[in-house]
TORKOL-4160 file (C-alpha; in steps of 0.2 Angstrom, whole numbers, padded with zeros to 4 digits, m for minus):
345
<pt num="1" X="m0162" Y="m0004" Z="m0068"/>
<pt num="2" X="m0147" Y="0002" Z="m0077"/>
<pt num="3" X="m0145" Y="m0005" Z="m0097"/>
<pt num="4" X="m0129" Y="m0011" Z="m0090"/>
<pt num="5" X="m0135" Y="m0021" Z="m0079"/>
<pt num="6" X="m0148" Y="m0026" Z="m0089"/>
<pt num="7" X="m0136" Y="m0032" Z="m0102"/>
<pt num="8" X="m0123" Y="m0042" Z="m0088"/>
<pt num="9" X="m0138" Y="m0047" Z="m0081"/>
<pt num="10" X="m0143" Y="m0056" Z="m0102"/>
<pt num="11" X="m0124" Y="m0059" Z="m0104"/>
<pt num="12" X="m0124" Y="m0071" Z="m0090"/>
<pt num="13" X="m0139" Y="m0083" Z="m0092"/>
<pt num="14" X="m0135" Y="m0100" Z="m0096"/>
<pt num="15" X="m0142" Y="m0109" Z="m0112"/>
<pt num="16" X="m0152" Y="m0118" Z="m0101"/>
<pt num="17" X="m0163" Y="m0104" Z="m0094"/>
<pt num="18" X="m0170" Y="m0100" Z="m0110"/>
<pt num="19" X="m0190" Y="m0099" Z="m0119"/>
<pt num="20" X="m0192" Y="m0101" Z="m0138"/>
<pt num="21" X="m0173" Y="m0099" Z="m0139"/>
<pt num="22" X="m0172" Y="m0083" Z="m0131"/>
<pt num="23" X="m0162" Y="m0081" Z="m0113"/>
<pt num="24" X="m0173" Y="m0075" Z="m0100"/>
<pt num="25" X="m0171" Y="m0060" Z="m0093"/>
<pt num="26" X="m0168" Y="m0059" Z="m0074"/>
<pt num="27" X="m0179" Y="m0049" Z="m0065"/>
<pt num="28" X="m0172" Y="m0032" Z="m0055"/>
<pt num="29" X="m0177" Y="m0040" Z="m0041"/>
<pt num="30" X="m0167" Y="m0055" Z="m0040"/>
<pt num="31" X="m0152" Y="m0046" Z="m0049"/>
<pt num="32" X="m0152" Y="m0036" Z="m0033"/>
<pt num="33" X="m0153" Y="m0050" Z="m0025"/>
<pt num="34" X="m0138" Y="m0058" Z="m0028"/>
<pt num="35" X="m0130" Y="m0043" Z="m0025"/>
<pt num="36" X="m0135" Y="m0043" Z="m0010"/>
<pt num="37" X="m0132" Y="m0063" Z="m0005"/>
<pt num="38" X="m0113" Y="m0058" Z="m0013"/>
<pt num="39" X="m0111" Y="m0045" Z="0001"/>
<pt num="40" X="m0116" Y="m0054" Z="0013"/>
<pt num="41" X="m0109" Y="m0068" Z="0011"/>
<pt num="42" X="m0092" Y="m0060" Z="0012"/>
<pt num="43" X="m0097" Y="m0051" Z="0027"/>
<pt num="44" X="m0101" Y="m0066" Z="0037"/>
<pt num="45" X="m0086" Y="m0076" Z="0029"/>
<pt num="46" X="m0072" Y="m0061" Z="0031"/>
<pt num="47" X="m0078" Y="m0050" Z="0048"/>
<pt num="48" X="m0075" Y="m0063" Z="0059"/>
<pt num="49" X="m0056" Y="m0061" Z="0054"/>
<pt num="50" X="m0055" Y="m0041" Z="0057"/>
<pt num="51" X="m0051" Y="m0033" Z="0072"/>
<pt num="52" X="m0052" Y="m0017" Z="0080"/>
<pt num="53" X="m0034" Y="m0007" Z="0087"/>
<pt num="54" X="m0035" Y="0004" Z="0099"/>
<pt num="55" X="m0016" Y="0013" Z="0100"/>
<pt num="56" X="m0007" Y="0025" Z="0116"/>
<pt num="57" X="0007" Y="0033" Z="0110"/>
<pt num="58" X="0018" Y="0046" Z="0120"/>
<pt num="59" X="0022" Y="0063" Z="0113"/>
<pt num="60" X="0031" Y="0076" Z="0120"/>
<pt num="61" X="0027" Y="0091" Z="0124"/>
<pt num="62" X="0033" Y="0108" Z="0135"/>
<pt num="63" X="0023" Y="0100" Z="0149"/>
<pt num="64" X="0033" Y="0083" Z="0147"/>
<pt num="65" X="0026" Y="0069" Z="0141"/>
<pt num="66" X="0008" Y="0066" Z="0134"/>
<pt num="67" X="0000" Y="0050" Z="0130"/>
<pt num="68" X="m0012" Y="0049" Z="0113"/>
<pt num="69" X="m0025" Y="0039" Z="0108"/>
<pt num="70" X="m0030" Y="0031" Z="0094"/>
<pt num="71" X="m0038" Y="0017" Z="0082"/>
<pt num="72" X="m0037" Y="0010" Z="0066"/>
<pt num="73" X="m0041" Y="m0008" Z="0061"/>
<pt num="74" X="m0033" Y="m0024" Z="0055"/>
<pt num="75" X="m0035" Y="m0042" Z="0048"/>
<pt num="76" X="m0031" Y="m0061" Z="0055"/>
<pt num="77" X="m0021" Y="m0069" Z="0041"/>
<pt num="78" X="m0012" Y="m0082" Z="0051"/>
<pt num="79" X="m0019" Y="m0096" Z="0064"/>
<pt num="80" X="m0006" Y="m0091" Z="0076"/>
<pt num="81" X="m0012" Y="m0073" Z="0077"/>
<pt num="82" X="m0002" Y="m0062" Z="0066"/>
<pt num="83" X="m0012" Y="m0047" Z="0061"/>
<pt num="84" X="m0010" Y="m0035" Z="0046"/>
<pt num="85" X="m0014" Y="m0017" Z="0048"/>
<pt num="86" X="m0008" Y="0002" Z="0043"/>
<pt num="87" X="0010" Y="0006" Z="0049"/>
<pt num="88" X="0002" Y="0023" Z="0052"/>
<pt num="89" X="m0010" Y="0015" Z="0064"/>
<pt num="90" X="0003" Y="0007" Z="0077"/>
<pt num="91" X="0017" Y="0017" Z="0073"/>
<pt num="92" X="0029" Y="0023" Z="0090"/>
<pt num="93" X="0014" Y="0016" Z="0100"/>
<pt num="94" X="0019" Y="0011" Z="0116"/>
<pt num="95" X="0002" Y="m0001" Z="0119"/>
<pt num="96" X="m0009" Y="m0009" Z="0108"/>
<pt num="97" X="m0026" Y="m0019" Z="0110"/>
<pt num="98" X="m0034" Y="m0028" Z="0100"/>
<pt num="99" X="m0052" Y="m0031" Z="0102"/>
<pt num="100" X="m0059" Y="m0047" Z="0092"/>
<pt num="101" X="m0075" Y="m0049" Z="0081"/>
<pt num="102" X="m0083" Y="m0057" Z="0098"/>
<pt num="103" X="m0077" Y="m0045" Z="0110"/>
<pt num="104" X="m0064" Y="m0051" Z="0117"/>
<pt num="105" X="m0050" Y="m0039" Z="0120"/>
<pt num="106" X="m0031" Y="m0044" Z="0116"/>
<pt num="107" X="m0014" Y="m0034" Z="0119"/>
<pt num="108" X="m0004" Y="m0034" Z="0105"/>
<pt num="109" X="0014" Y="m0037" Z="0103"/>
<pt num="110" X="0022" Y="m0024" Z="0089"/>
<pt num="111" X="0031" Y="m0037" Z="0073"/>
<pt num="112" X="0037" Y="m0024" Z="0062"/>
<pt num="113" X="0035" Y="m0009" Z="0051"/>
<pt num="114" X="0037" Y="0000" Z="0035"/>
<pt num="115" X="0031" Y="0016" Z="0035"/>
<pt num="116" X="0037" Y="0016" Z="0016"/>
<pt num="117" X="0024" Y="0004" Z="0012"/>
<pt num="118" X="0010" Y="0012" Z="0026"/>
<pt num="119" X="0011" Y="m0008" Z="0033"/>
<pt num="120" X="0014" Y="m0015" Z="0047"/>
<pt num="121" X="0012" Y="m0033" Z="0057"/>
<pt num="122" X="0006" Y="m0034" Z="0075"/>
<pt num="123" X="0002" Y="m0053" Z="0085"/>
<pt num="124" X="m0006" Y="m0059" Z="0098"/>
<pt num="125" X="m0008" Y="m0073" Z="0108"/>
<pt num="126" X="m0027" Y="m0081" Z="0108"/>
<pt num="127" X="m0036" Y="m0098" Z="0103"/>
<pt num="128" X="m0048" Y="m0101" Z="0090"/>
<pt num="129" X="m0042" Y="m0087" Z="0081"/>
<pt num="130" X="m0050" Y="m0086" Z="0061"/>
<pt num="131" X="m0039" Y="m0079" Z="0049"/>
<pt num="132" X="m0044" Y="m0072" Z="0030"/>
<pt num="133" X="m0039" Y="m0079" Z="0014"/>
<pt num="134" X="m0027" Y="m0070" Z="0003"/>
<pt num="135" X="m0032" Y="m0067" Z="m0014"/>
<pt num="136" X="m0020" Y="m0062" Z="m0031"/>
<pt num="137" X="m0021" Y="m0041" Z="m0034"/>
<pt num="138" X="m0014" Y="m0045" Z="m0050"/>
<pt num="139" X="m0029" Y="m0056" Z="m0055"/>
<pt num="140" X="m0042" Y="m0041" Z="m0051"/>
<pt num="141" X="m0051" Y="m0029" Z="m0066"/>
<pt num="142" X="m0057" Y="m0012" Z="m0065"/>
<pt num="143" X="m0075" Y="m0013" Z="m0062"/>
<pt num="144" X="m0076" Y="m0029" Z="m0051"/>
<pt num="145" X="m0086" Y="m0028" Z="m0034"/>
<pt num="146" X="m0077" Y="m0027" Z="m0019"/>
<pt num="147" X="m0081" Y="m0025" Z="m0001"/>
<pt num="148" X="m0072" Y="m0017" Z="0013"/>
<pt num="149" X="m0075" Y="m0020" Z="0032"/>
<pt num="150" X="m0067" Y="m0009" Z="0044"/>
<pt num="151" X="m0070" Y="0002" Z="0060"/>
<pt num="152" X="m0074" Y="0018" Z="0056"/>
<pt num="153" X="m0074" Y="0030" Z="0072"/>
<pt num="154" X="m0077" Y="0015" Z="0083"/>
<pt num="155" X="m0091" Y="0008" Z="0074"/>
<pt num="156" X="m0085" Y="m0011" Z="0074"/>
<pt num="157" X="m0086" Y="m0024" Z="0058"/>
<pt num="158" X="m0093" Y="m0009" Z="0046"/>
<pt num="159" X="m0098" Y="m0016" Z="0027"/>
<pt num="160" X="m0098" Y="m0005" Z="0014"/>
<pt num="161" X="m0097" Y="m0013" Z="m0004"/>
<pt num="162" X="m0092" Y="m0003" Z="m0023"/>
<pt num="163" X="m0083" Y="m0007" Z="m0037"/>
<pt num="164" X="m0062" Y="m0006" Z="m0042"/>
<pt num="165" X="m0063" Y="0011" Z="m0050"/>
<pt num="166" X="m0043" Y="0011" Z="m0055"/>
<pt num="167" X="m0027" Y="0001" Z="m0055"/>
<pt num="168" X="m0010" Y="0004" Z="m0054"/>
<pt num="169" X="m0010" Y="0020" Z="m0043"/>
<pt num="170" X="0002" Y="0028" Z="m0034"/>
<pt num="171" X="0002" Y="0034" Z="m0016"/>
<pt num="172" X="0015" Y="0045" Z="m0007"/>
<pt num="173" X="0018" Y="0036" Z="0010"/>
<pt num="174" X="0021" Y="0045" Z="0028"/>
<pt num="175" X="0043" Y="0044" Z="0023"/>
<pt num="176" X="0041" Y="0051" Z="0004"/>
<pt num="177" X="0042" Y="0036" Z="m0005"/>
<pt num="178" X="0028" Y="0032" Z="m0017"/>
<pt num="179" X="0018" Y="0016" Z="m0013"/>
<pt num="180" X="0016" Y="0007" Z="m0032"/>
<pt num="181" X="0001" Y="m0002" Z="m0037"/>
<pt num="182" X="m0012" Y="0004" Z="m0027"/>
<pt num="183" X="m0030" Y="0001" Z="m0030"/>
<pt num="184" X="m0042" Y="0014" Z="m0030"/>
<pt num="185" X="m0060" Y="0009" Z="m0026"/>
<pt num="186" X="m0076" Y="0016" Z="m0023"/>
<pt num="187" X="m0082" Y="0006" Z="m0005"/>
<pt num="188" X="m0082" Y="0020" Z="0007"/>
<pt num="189" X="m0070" Y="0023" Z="0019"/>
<pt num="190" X="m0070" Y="0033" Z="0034"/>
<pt num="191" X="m0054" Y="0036" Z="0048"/>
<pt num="192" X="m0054" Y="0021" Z="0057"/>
<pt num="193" X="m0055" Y="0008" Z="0040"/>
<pt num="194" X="m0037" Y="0010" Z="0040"/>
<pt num="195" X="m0029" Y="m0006" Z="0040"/>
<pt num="196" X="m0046" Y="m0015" Z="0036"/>
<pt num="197" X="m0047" Y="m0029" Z="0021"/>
<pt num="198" X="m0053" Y="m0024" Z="0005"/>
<pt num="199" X="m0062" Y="m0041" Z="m0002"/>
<pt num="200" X="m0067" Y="m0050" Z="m0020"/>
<pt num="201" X="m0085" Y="m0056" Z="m0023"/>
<pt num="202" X="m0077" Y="m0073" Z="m0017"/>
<pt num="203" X="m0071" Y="m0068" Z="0002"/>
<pt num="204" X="m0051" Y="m0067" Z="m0003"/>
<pt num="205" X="m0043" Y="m0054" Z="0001"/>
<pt num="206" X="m0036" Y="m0041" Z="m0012"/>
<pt num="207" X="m0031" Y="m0026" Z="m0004"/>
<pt num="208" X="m0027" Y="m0016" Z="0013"/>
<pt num="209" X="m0037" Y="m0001" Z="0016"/>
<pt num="210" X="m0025" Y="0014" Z="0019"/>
<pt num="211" X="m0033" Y="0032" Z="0013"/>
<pt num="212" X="m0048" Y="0043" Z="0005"/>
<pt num="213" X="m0046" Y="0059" Z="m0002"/>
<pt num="214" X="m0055" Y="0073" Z="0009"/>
<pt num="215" X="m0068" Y="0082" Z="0004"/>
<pt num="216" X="m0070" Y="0070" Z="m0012"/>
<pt num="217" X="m0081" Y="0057" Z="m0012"/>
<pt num="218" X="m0078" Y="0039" Z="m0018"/>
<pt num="219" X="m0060" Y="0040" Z="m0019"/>
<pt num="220" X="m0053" Y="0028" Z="m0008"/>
<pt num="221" X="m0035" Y="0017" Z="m0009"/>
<pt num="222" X="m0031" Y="0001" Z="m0004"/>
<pt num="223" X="m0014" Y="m0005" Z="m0003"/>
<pt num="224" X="m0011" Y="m0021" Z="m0016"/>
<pt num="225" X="m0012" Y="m0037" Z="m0006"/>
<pt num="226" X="0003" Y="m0043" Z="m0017"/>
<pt num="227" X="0013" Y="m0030" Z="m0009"/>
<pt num="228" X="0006" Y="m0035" Z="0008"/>
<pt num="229" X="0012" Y="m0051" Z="0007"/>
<pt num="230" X="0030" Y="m0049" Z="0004"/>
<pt num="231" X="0031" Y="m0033" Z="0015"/>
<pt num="232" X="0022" Y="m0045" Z="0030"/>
<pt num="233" X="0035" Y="m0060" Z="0025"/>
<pt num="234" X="0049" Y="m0049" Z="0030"/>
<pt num="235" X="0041" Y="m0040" Z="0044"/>
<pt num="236" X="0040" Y="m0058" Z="0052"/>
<pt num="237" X="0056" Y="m0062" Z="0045"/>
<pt num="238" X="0068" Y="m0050" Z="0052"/>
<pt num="239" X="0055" Y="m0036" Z="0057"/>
<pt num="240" X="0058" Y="m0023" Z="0045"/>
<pt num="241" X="0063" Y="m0021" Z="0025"/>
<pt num="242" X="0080" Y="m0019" Z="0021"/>
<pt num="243" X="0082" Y="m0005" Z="0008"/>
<pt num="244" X="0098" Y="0003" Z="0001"/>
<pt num="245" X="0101" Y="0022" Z="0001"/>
<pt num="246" X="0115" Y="0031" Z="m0006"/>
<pt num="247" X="0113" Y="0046" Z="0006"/>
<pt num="248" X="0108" Y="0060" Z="m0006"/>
<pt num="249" X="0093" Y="0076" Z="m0006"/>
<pt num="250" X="0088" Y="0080" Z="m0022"/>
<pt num="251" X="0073" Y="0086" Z="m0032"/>
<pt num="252" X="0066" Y="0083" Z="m0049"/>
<pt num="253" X="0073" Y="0097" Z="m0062"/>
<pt num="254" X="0072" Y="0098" Z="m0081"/>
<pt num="255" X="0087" Y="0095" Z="m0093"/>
<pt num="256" X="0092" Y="0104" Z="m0106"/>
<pt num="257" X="0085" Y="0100" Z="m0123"/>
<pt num="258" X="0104" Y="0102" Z="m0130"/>
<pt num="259" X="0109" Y="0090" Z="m0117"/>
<pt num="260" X="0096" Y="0078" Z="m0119"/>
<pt num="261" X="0099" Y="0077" Z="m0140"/>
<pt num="262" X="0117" Y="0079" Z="m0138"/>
<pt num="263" X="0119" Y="0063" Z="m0126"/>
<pt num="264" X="0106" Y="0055" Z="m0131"/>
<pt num="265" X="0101" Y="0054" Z="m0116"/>
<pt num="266" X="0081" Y="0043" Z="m0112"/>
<pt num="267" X="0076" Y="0056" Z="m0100"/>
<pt num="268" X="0071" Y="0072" Z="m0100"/>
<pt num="269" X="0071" Y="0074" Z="m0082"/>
<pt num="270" X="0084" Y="0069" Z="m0067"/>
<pt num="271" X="0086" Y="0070" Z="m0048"/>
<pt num="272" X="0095" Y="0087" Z="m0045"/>
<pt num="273" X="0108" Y="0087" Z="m0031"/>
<pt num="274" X="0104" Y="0100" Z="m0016"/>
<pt num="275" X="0114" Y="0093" Z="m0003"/>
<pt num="276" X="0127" Y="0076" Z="0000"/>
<pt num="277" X="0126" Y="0066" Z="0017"/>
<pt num="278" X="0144" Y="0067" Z="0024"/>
<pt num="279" X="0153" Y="0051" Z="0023"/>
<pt num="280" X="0138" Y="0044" Z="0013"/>
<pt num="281" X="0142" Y="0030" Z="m0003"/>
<pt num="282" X="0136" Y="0045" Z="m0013"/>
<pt num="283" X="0152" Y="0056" Z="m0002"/>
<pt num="284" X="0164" Y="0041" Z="m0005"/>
<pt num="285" X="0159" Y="0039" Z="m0024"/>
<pt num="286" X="0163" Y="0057" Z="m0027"/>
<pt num="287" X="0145" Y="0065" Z="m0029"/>
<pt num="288" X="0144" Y="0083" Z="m0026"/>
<pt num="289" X="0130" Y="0096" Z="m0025"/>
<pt num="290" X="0123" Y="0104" Z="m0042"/>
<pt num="291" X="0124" Y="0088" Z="m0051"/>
<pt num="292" X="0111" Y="0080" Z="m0062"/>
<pt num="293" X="0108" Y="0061" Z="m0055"/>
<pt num="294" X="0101" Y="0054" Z="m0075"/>
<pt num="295" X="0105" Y="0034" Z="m0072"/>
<pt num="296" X="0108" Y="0020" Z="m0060"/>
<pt num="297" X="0114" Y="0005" Z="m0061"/>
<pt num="298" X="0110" Y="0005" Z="m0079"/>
<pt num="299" X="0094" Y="0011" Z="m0077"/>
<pt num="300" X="0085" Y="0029" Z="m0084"/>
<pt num="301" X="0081" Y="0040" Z="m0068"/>
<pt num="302" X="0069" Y="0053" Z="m0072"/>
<pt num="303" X="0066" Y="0058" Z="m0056"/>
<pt num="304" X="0067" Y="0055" Z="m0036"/>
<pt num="305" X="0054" Y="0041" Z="m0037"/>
<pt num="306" X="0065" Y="0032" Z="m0050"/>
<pt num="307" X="0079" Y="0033" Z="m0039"/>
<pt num="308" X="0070" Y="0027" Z="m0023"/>
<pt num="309" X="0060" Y="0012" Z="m0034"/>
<pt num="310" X="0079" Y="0005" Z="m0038"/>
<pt num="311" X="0087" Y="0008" Z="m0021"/>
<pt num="312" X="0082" Y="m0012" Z="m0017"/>
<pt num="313" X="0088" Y="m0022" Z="m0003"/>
<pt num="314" X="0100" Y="m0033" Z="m0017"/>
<pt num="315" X="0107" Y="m0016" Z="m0023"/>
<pt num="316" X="0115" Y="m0015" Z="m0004"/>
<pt num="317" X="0136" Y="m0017" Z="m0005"/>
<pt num="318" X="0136" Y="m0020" Z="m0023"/>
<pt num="319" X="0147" Y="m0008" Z="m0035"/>
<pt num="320" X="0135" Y="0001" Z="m0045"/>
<pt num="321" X="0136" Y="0014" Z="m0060"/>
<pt num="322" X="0129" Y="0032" Z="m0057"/>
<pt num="323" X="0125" Y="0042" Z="m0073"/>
<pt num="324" X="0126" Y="0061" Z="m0070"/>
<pt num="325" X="0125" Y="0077" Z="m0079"/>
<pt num="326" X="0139" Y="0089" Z="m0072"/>
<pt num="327" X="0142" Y="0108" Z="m0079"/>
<pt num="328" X="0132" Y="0098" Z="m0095"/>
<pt num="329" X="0146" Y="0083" Z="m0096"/>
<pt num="330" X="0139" Y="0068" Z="m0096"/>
<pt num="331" X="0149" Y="0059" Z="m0080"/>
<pt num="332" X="0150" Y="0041" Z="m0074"/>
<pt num="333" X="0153" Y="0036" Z="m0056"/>
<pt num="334" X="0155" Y="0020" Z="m0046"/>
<pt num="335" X="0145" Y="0021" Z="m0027"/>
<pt num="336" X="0140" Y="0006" Z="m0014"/>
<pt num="337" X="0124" Y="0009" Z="m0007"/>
<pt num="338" X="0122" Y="0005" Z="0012"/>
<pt num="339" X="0108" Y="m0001" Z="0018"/>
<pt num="340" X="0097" Y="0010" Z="0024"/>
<pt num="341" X="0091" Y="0012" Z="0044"/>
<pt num="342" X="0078" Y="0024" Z="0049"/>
<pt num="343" X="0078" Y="0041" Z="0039"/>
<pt num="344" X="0072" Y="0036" Z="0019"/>
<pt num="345" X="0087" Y="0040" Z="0007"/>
């Protein structure tokens, strides 16, 4: 047994079990243990709440139309059947099943989905349906057991257990954007866990399985359960996330250190301009390839991912200041962000 364990293992006896004053020292044995009645116990509480997808989606090809498998997993979080799961999962499928915890096969009716945010909602219609408790992301430490429970190649209600390794990283979705605030975690993931529940010690749910890193080994992500619950809220709401876009391409360049002293500027960095969507806010506003985007809305923009975090759904046809470098003068214009459909601005 580790000295770290050893020493959590000292750390946690009450005052109570002691002999002669001194805390007793739990065996290896039933420190494992409770380890192991912790998994389990999350594992009978949570599993009957996740489901596995089984997806047919069309794509075309020079012999017409095929249709393509495939299967992720997914979680009960509402009585009536709404089910959380990957938007890279049931993305363009033109069917979905749903197969229950007992066996029991569903079709799935297609809520919404963000492909920004890799999250999507799916529902269907059955009694007795179990759903999982939501849990706070921001309450979790680095460190902390969690347990994840998925379907990796078809293998139903798979456990595998580890620790939080990391907070607060980011993930680049299927559209560009970058996903904030994604927990990294040890519990292995295989294709299939996608959409699968990431669980605390105390069965809530923290986290949404979304990617690993191949070949590494124990680096897996799980998408902040935070962030799944607004994302879900206005999937059911209206089906989608309104997000503003200003109708620019661009990529991140460095400034020039005259420009950066001389304007006093709090980036070194900006969005460089490459091309201007025609009739765009960015077009109206008078934005024009070769400039340097440094600001908006008041706001240092050090790069694309700035720019994308601060293109919100409130942002959408309000008046909003846009700080530029242009021929190294520092400009200032005025644009009204629409809001954005299906391309990622």
């Amino acid at each position: 047994m580790s000295p770290r364990f050893k020493r959590l293992a000292v750390e946690s006896v009450s005052e109570k079990e002691t002999q002669n004053g001194k805390p007793v020292v739990p065996s290896d044995q039933e420190v494992f243990d409770a380890y192991s009645r912790t998994v389990t116990g999350v594992a009978e509480r949570v599993s009957p709440s996740v489901v596995n997808i089984n997806v047919r989606q069309e794509r075309a090809s020079r012999r017409g139309p095929r249709q393509m498998g495939g299967s992720g997993s997914g979680f009960i979080f509402t009585p009536d059947g709404f089910i959380l799961t990957n938007s890279h999962v049931v993305h363009a499928a033109s069917q979905i099943e749903v197969i229950l915890s007992d066996g029991q096969r569903q079709a799935a009716q297609p809520v919404g989905d963000d492909p920004h945010t890799d999250l999507a909602v799916i529902r269907i219609d059955a009694p007795s349906l179990v759903p999982v408790e939501l849990g706070d992301s921001q309450s979790i430490r680095v460190g902390q057991l969690v347990v994840a429970i998925g379907n990796p190649y078809g293998f139903q209600c798979t456990v595998t257990a580890g620790v939080v390794s990391a907070l607060g990283r980011s993930l680049r979705s299927q559209s560009g954007r970058l996903i904030d605030n994604v927990i990294q975690t040890d519990a292995a993931l295989n294709p299939g866990n996608s959409g699968g529940p990431l669980v605390n010690s105390g069965g809530q749910v923290i986290g949404v399985n979304t990617a690993v890193i191949l070949p590494a080994q124990g680096i897996c992500f799980a998408i902040a359960v935070n962030t799944a619950k607004f994302v879900a809220g206005r999937l059911i709401k209206e089906g989608r996330v309104r997000r503003s876009f200003i109708g620019v391409a661009g990529q991140n360049v460095p400034l020039h250190r005259r420009v950066v002293r001389f304007y006093n500027l709090a980036v070194e960095t900006g969005v460089l301009v490459s091309s201007v969507e025609p009739g765009s806010p960015a077009a109206r506003g008078g934005l024009a390839e070769g400039d340097i985007i440094i600001g908006f809305d008041n706001q240092p923009v050090a790069g694309i991912d700035d720019l994308h975090r601060l293109l919100t759904e409130e942002k959408v046809g309000l008046r909003v200041n846009l700080s530029l470098i242009r021929r190294n003068a520092r400009m200032e214009l005025l644009v009204v962000p629409q809001e954005q459909k299906e391309k990622p601005a």
